[in-house]
Every structure is written in C-alpha cells, then in structure tokens.
N, C-alpha and C positions, 0 to 999 in steps of 0.2 A: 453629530453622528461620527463613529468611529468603524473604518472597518475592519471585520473581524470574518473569518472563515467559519461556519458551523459542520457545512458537512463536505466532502469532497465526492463528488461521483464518475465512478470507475466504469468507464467501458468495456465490460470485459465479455468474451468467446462465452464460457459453459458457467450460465449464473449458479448451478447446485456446483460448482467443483469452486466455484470464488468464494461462497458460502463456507465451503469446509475448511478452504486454507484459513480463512481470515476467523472467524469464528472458532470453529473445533481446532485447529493447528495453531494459533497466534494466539489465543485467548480472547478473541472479541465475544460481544453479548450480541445476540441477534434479536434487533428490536422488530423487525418486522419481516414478514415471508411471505411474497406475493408470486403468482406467477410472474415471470420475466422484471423483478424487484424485489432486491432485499436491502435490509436498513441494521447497518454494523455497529453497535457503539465499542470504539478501541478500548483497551485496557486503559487504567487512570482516570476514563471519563468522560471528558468535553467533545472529542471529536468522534464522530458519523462517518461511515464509508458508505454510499448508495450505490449498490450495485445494478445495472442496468446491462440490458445487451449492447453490447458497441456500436450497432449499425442504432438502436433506439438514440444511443447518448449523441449521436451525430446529428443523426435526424434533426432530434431537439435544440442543435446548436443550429440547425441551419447549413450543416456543410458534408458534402459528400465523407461517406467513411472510409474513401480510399484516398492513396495522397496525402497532401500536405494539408489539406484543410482542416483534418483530425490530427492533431498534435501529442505526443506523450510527455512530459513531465515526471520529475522524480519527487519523491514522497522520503523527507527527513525525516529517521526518529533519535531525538537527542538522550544518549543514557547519561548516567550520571558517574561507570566508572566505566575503565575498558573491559572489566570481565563482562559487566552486563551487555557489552556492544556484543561479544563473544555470542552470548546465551542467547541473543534476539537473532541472532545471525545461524546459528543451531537449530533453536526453536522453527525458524523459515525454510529451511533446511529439511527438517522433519515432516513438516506441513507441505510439502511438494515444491519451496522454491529454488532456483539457483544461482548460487554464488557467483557473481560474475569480478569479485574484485573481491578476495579474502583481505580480511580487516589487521590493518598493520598501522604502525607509527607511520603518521602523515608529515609532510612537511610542512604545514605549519602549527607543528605540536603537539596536536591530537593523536586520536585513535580511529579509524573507521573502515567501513567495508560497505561494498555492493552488491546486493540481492537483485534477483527481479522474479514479481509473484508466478502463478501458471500463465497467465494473459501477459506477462512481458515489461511489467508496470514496477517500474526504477523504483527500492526501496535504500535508503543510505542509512547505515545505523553509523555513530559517530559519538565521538566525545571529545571534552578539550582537556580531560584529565589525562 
C-alpha cells in the first residue's frame, strides 16, 4: 500500500461563504451539500475539499478548537507557467481571498505568491518556470 491523499478537510467559520469561494470563485464542482458539509472536487480532478465547521473538524480529531491542538497548514497549488500563478492568485482575489505575499521571482528560481481563503487557510500558488 501506498499512501496517497484523496480529500483534505477544511475547518472552516461560515460553511455557505467556503462553498462560494472554492466552488463559484475558484472553479471547484460541488459534489455534495449537506447541512454543516460540503464535498469540493478542485479543478483538474483528483482532489476533494470537505468542508466542515471547525469546532466539527476538531471535535472529530479529538482536540480542543482552540490553541495549539488545532493546527493550520498550507495548501500548494503547482501551475505550470508564472502567468497561470498570476490568474489563480487573481482568480482567489475575486472570490473574496487575500493576498498575503504577491507572487514574485523566488529565490530559488521559481515563481510564487501567498493567498489565504475567507477562514485563514494558507493557499501557495508557485512555479519552477
């Protein structure tokens, strides 16, 4: 067995405002709409965003939702040129996110920037063109 990520699930404050960034603003397909869950497939395909209330997604891991026991993490997306780093960083932009690191020649070669969505949640868009 190998392992492989299928879905990643976001803690997030206002599950209809996470729905519209990632869906209606980013261009995700919204596989599923539950009360307090919804089920994101990203652009391109393979990968899932489950979105859940934050105090739920803590719950579920067993650890208080305040403090250090809930952790945040950033979420890569790898373009394939720097304009497209540009477009995804625009695109997040429109969809209500903020730029917290506009996207410039990196030191070590690449291209990238830092977003983070409405809930706070580190988006990296990046290239090594």
């Amino acid at each position: 067995m190998s392992l492989q990520v299928s879905v990643v699930m976001l803690g997030v404050e206002d599950i209809d405002r996470a729905k519209k960034f990632y869906a209606d603003g980013m261009g995700g397909e919204l596989e599923q709409d539950h009360p307090g869950f919804a089920l994101v497939r990203l652009r391109g395909g393979a990968t899932k965003l489950a979105l859940y209330r934050w105090e739920a997604v803590a719950g579920d891991a067993g650890v208080e939702s305040e403090g250090s026991g809930f952790r945040r993490f950033a979420l890569h997306y790898i373009a394939d040129t720097r304009e497209e780093v540009d477009d995804v960083i625009q695109a997040a932009v429109a969809a209500g996110a903020t730029v917290l690191k506009p996207a410039k020649a990196a030191e070590w070669g690449g291209y990238s920037g830092t977003f983070s969505d409405p809930d706070g949640h580190l988006w990296k868009a990046a290239t090594n063109a």
